[in-house]
PDB file as gemmi writes it, atoms N, CA and C in Angstrom:
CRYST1    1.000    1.000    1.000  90.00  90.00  90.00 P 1                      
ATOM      1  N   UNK A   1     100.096 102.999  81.135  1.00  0.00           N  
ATOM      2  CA  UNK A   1      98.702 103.307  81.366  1.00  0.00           C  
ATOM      3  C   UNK A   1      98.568 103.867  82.783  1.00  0.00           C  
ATOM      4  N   UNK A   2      97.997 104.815  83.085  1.00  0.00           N  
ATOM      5  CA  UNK A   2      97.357 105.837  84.213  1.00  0.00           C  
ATOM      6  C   UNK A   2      96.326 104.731  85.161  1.00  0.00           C  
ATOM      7  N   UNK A   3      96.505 104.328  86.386  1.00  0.00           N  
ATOM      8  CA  UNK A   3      95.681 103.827  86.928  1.00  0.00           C  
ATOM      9  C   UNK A   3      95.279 105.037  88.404  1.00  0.00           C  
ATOM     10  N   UNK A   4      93.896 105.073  88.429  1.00  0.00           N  
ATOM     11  CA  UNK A   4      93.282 105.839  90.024  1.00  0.00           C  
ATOM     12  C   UNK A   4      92.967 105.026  90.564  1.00  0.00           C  
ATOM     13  N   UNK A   5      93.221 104.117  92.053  1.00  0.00           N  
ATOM     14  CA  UNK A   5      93.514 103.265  92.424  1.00  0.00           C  
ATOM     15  C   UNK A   5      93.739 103.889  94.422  1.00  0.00           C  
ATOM     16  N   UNK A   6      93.498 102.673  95.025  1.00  0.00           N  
ATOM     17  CA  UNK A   6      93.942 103.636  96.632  1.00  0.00           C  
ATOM     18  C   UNK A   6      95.094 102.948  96.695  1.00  0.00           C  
ATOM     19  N   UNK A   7      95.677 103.471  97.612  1.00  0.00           N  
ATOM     20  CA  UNK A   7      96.897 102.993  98.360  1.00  0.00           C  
ATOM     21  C   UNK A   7      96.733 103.503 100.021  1.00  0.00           C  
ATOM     22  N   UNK A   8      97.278 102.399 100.593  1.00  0.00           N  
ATOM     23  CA  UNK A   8      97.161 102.420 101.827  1.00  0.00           C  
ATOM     24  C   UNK A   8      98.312 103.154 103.174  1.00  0.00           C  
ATOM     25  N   UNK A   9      97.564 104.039 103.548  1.00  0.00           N  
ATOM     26  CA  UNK A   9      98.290 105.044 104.700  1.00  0.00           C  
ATOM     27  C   UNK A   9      98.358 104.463 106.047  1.00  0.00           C  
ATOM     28  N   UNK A  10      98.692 105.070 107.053  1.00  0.00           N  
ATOM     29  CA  UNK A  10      97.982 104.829 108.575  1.00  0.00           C  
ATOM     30  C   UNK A  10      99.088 103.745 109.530  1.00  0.00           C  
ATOM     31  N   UNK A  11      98.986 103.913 110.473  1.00  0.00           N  
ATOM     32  CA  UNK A  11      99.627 102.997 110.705  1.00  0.00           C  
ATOM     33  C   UNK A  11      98.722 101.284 111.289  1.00  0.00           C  
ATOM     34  N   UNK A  12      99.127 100.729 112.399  1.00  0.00           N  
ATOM     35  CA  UNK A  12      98.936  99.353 112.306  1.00  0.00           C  
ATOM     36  C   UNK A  12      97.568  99.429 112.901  1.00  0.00           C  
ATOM     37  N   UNK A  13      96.762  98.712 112.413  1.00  0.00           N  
ATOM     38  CA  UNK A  13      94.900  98.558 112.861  1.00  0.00           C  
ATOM     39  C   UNK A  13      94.920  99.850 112.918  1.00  0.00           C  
ATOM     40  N   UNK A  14      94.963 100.688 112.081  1.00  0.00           N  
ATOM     41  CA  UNK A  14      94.477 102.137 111.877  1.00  0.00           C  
ATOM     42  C   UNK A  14      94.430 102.142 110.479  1.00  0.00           C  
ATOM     43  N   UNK A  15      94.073 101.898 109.347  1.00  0.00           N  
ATOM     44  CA  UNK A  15      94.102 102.252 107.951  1.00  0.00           C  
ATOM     45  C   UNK A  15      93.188 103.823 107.653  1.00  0.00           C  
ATOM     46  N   UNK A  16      94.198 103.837 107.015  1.00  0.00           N  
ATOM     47  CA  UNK A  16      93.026 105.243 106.136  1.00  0.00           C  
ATOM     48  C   UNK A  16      94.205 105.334 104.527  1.00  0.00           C  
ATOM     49  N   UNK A  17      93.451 105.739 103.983  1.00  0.00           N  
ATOM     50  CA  UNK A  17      93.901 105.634 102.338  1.00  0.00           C  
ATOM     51  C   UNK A  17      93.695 107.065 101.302  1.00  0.00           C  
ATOM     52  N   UNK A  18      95.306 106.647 100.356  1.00  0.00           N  
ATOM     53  CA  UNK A  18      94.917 107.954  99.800  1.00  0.00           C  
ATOM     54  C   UNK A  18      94.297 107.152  98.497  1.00  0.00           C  
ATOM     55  N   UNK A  19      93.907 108.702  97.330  1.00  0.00           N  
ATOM     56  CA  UNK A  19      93.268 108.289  96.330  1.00  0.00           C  
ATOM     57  C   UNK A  19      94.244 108.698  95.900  1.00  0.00           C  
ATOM     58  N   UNK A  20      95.007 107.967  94.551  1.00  0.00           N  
ATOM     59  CA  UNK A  20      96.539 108.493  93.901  1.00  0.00           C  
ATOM     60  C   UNK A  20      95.820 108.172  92.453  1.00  0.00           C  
ATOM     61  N   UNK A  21      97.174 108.814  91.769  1.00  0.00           N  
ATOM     62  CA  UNK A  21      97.015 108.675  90.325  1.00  0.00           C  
ATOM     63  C   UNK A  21      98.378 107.578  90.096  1.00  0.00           C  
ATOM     64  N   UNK A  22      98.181 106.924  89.685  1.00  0.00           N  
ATOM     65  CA  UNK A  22      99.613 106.243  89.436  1.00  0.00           C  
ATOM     66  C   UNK A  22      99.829 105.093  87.854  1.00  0.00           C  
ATOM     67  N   UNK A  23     100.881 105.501  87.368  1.00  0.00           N  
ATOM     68  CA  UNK A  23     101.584 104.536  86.548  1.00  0.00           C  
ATOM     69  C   UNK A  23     102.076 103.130  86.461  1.00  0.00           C  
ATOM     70  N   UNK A  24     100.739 102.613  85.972  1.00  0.00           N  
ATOM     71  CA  UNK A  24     100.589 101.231  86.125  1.00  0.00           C  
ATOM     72  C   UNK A  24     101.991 100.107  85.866  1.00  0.00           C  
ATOM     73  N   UNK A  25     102.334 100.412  84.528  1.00  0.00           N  
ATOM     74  CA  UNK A  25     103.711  99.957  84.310  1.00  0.00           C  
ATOM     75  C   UNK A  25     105.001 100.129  84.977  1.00  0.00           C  
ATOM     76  N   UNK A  26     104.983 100.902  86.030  1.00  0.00           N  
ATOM     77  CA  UNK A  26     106.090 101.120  87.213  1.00  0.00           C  
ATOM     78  C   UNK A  26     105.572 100.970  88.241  1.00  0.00           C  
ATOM     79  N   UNK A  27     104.638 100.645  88.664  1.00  0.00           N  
ATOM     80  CA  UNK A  27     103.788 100.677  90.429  1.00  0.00           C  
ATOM     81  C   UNK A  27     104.290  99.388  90.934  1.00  0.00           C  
ATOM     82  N   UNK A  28     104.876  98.474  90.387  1.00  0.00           N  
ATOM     83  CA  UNK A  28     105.553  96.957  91.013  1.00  0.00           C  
ATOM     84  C   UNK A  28     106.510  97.579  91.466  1.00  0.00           C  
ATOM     85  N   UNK A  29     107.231  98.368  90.574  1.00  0.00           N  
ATOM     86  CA  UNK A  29     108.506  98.408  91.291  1.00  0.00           C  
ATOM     87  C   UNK A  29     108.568  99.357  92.067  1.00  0.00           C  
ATOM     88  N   UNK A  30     108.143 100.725  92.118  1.00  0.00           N  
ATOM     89  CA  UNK A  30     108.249 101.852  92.925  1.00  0.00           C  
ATOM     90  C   UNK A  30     107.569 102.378  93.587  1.00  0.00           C  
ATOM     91  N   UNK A  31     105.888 102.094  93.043  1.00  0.00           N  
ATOM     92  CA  UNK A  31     105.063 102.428  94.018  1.00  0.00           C  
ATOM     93  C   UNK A  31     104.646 103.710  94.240  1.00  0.00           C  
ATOM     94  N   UNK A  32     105.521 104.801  93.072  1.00  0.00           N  
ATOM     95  CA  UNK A  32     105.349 106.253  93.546  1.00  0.00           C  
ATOM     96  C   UNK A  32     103.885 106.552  92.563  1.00  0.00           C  
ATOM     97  N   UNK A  33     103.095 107.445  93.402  1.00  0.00           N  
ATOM     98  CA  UNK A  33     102.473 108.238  92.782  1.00  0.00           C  
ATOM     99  C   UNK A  33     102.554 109.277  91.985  1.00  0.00           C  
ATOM    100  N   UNK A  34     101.958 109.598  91.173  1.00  0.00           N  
ATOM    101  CA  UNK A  34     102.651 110.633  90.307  1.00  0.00           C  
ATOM    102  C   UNK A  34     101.564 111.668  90.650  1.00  0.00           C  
ATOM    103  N   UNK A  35      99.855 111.557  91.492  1.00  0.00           N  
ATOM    104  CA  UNK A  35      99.596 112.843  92.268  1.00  0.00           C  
ATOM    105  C   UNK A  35      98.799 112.633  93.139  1.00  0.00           C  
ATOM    106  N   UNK A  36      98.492 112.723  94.694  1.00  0.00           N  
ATOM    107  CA  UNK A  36      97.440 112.414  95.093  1.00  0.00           C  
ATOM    108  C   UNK A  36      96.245 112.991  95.048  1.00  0.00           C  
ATOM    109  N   UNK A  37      94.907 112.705  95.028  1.00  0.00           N  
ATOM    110  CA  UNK A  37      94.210 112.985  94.413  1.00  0.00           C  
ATOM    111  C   UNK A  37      92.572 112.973  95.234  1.00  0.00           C  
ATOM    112  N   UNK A  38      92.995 112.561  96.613  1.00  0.00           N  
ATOM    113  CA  UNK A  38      92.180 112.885  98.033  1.00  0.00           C  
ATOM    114  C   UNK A  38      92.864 111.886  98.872  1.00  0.00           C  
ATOM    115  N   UNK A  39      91.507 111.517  99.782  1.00  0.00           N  
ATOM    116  CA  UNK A  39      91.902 110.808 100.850  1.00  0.00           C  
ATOM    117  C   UNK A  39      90.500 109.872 101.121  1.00  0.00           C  
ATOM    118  N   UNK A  40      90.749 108.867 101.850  1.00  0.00           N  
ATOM    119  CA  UNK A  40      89.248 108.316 102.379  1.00  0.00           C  
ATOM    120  C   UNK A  40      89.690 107.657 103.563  1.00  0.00           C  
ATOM    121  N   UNK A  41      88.975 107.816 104.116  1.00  0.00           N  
ATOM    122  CA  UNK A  41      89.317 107.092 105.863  1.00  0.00           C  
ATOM    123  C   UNK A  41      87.382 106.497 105.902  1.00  0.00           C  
ATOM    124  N   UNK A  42      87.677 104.972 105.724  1.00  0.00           N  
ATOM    125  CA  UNK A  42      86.327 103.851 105.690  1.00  0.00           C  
ATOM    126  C   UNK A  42      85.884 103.947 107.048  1.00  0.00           C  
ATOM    127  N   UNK A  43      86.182 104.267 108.160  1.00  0.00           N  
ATOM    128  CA  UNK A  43      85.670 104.161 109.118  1.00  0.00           C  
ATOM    129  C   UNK A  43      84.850 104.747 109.696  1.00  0.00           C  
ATOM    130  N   UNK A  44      84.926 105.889 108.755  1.00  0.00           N  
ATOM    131  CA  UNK A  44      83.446 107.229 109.148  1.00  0.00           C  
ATOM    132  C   UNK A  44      82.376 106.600 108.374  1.00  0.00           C  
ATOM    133  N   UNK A  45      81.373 106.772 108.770  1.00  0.00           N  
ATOM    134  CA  UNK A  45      80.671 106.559 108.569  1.00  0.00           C  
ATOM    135  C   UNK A  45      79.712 107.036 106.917  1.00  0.00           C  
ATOM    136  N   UNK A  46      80.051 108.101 106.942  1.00  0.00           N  
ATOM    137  CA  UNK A  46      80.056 109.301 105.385  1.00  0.00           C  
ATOM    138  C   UNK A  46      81.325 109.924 105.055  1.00  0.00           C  
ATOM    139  N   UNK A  47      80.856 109.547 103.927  1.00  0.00           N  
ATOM    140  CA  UNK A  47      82.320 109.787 103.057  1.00  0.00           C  
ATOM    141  C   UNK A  47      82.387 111.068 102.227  1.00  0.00           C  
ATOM    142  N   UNK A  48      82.776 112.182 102.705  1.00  0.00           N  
ATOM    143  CA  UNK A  48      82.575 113.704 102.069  1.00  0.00           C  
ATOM    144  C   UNK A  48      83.281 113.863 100.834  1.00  0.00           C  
ATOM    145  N   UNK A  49      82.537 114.697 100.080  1.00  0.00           N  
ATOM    146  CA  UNK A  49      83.096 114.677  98.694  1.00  0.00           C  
ATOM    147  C   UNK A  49      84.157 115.930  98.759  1.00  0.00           C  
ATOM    148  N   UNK A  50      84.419 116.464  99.580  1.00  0.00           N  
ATOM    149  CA  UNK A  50      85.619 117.653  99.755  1.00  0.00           C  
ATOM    150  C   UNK A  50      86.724 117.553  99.525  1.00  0.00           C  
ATOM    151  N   UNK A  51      86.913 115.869 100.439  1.00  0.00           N  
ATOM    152  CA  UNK A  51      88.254 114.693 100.394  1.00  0.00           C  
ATOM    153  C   UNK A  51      88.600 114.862  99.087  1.00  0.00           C  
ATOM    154  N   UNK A  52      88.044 114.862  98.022  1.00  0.00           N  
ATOM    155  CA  UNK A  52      88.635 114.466  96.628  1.00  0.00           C  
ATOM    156  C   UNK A  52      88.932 115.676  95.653  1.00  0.00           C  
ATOM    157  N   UNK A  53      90.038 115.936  95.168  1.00  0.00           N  
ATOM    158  CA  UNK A  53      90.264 116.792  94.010  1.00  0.00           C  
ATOM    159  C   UNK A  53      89.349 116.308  93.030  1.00  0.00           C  
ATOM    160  N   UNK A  54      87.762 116.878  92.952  1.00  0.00           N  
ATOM    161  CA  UNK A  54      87.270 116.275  91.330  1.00  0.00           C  
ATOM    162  C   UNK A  54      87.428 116.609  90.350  1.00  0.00           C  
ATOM    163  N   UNK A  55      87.830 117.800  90.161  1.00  0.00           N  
ATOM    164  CA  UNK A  55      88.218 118.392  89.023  1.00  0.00           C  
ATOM    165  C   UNK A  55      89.119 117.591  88.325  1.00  0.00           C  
ATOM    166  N   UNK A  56      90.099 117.801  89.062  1.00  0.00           N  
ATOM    167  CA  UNK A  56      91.142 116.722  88.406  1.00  0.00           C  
ATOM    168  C   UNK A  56      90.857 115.228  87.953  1.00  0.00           C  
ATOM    169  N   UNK A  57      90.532 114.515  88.717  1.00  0.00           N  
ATOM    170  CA  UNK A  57      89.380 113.006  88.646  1.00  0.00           C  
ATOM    171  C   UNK A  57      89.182 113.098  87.485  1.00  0.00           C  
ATOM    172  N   UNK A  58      88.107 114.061  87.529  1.00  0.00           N  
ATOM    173  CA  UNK A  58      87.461 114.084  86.071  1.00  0.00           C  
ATOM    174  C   UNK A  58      88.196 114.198  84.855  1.00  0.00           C  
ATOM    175  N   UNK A  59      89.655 115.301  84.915  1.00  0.00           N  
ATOM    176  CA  UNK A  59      89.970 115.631  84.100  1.00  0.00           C  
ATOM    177  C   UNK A  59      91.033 114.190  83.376  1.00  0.00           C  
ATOM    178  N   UNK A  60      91.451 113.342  84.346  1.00  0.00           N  
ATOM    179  CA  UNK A  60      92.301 112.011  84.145  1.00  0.00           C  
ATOM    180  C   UNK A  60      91.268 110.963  83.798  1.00  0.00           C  
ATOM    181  N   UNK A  61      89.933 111.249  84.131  1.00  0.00           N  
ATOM    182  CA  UNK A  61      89.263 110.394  83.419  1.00  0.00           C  
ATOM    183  C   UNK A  61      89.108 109.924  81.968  1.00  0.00           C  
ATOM    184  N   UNK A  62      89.007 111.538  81.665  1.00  0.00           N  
ATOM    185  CA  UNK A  62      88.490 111.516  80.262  1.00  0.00           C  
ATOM    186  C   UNK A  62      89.844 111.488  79.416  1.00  0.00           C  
ATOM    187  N   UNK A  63      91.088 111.861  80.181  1.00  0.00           N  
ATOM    188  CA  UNK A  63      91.730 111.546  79.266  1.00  0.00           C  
ATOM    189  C   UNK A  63      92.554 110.125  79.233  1.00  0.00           C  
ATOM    190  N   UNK A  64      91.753 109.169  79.780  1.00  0.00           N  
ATOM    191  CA  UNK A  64      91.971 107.852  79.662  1.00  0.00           C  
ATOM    192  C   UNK A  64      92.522 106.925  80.724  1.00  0.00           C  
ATOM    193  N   UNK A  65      92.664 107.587  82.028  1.00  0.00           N  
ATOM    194  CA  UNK A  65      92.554 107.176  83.177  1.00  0.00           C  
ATOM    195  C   UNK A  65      92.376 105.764  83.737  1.00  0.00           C  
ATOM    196  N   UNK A  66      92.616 104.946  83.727  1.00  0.00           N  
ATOM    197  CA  UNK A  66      91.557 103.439  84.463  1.00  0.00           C  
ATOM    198  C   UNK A  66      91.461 103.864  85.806  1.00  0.00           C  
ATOM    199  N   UNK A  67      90.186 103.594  86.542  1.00  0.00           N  
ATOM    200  CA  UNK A  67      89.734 103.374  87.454  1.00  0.00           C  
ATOM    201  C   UNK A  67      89.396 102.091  88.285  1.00  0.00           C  
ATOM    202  N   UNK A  68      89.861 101.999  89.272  1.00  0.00           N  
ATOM    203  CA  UNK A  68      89.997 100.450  90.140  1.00  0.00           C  
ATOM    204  C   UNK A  68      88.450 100.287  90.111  1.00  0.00           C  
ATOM    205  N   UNK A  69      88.188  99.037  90.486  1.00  0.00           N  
ATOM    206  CA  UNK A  69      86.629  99.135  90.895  1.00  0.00           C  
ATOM    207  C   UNK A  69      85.855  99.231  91.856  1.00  0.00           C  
ATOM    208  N   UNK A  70      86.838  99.219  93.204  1.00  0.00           N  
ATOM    209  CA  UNK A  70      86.422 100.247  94.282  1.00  0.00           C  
ATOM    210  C   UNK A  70      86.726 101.466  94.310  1.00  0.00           C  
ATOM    211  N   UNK A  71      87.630 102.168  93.552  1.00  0.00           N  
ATOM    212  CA  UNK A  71      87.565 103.840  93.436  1.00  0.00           C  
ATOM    213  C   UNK A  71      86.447 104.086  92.541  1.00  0.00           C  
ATOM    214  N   UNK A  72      86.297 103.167  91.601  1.00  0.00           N  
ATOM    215  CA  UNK A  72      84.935 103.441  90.955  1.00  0.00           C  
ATOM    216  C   UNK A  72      83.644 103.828  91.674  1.00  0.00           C  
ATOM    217  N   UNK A  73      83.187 102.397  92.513  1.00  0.00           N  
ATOM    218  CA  UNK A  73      82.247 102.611  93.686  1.00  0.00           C  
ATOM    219  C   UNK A  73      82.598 103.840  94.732  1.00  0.00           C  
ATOM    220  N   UNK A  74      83.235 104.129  94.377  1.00  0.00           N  
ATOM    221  CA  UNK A  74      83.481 105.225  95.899  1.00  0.00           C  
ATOM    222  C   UNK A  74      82.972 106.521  94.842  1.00  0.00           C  
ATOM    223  N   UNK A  75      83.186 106.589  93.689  1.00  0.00           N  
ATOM    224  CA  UNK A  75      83.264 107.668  93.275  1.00  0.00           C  
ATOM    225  C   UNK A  75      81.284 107.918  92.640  1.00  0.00           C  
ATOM    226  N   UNK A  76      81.187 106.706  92.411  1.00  0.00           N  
ATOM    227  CA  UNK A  76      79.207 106.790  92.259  1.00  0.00           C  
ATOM    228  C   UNK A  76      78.754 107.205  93.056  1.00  0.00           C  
ATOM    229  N   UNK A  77      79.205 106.665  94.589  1.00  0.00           N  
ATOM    230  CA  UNK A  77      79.114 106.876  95.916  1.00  0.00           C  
ATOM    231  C   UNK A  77      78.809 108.852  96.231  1.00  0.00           C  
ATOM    232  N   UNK A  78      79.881 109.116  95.873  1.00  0.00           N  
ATOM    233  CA  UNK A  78      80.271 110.763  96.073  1.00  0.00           C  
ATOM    234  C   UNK A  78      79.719 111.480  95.062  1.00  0.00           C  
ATOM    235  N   UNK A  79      79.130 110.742  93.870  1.00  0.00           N  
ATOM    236  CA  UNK A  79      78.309 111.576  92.868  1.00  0.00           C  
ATOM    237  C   UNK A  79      79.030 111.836  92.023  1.00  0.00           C  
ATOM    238  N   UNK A  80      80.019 111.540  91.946  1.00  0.00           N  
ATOM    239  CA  UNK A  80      81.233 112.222  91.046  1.00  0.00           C  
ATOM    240  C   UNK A  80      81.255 111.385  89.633  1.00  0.00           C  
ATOM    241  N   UNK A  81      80.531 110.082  89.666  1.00  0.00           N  
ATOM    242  CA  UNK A  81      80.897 109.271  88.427  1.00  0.00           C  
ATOM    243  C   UNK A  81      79.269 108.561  88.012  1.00  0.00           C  
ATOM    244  N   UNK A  82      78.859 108.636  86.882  1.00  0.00           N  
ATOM    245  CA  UNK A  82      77.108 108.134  86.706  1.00  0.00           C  
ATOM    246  C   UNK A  82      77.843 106.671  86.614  1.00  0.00           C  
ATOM    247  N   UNK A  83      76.520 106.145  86.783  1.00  0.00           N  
ATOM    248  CA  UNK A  83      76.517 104.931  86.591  1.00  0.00           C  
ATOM    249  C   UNK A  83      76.214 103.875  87.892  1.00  0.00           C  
ATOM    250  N   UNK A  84      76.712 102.370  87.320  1.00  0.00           N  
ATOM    251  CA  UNK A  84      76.591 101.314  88.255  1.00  0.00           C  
ATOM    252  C   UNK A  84      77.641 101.330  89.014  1.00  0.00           C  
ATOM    253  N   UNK A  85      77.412 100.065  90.365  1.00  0.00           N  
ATOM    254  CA  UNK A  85      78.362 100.184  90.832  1.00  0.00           C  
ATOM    255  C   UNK A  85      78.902  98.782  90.145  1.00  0.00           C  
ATOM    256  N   UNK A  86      79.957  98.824  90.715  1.00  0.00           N  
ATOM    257  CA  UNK A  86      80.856  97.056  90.197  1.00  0.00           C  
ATOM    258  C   UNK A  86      80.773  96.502  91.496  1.00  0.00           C  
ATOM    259  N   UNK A  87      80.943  94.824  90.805  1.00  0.00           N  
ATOM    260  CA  UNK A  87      80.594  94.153  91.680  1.00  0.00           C  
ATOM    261  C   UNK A  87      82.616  93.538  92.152  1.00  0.00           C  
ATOM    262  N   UNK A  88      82.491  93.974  93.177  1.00  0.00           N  
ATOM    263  CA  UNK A  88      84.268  94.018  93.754  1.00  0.00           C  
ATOM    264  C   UNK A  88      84.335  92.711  94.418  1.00  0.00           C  
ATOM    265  N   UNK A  89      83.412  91.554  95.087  1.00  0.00           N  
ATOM    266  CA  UNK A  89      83.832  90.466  95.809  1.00  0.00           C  
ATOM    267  C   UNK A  89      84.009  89.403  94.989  1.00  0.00           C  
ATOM    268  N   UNK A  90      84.750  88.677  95.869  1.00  0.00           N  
ATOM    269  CA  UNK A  90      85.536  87.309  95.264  1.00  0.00           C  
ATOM    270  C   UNK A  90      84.221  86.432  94.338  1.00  0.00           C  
ATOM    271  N   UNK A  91      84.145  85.737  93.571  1.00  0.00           N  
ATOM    272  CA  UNK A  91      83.858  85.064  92.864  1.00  0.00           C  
ATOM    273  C   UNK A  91      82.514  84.004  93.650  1.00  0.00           C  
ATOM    274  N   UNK A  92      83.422  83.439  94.268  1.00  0.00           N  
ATOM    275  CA  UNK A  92      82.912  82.144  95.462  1.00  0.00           C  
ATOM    276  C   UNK A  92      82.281  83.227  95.906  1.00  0.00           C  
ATOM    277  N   UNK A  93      82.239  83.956  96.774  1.00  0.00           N  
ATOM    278  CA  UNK A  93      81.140  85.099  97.523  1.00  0.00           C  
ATOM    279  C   UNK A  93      79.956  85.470  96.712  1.00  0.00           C  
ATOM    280  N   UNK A  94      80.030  85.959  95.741  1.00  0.00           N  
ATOM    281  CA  UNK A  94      78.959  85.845  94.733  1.00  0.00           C  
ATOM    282  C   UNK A  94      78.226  84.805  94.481  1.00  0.00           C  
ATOM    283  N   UNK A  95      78.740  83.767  94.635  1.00  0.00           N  
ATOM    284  CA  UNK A  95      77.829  82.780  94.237  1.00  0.00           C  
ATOM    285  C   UNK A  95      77.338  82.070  95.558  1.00  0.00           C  
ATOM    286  N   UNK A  96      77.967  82.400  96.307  1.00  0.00           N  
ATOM    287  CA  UNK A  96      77.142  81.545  97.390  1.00  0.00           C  
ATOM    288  C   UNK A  96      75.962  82.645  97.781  1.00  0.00           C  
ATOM    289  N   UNK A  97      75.672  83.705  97.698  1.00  0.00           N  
ATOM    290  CA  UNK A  97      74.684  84.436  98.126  1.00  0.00           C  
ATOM    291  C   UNK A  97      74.356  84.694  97.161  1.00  0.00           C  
ATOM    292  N   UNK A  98      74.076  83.833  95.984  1.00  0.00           N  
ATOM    293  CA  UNK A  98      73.078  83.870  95.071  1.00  0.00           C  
ATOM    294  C   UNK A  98      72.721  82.709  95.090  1.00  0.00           C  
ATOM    295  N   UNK A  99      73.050  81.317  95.435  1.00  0.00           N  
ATOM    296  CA  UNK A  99      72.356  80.237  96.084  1.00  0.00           C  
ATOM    297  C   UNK A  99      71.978  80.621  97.224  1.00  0.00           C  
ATOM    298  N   UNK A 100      71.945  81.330  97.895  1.00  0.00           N  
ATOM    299  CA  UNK A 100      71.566  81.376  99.326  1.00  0.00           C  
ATOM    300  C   UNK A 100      69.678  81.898  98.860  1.00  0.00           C  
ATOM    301  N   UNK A 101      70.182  82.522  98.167  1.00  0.00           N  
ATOM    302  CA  UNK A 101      68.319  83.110  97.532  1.00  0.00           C  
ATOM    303  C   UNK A 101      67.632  82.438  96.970  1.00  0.00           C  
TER     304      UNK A 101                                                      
END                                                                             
């Protein structure tokens, strides 16, 4: 199965990340991407939709693609995908700031 997913670039207290396409059933062991597919660096403030091959995105979407659920959010984000966002934090985090209300 095809996962779009980030992986992490940059060196130490510097992160920036690519957006890859990668093969879920080999990514334990090798880790290779099979294409990259932009870039995102979280520390800017706006996140330009230029960074990303969408064409392609789109085109691995539809043909059955999984999407992480922060590449998801990133990609509602950039306009590139309708919908909601997902909810990405831990469990316990969720619930304590829904007792907190």
């Amino acid at each position: 199965m095809l996962n779009i997913r980030l992986q992490r670039v940059g060196r130490k207290n510097d992160p920036s990340f690519r957006l890859v396409l990668i093969n879920s059933k080999f990514a334990a062991r090798s880790g290779k991407a099979i294409e990259v597919l932009g870039s995102v660096d979280f520390r800017k403030k706006n996140i330009d939709k230029e960074s990303f091959k969408a064409d392609k995105i789109k085109a691995f979407i539809k043909q059955g693609a999984q999407v992480s659920p922060t590449v998801h959010n990133l990609l509602v984000n950039a306009g590139l995908l309708e919908g909601k966002k997902k909810n990405v934090l831990p469990k316990k985090t969720v619930q304590k700031k829904a007792e907190a209300k």
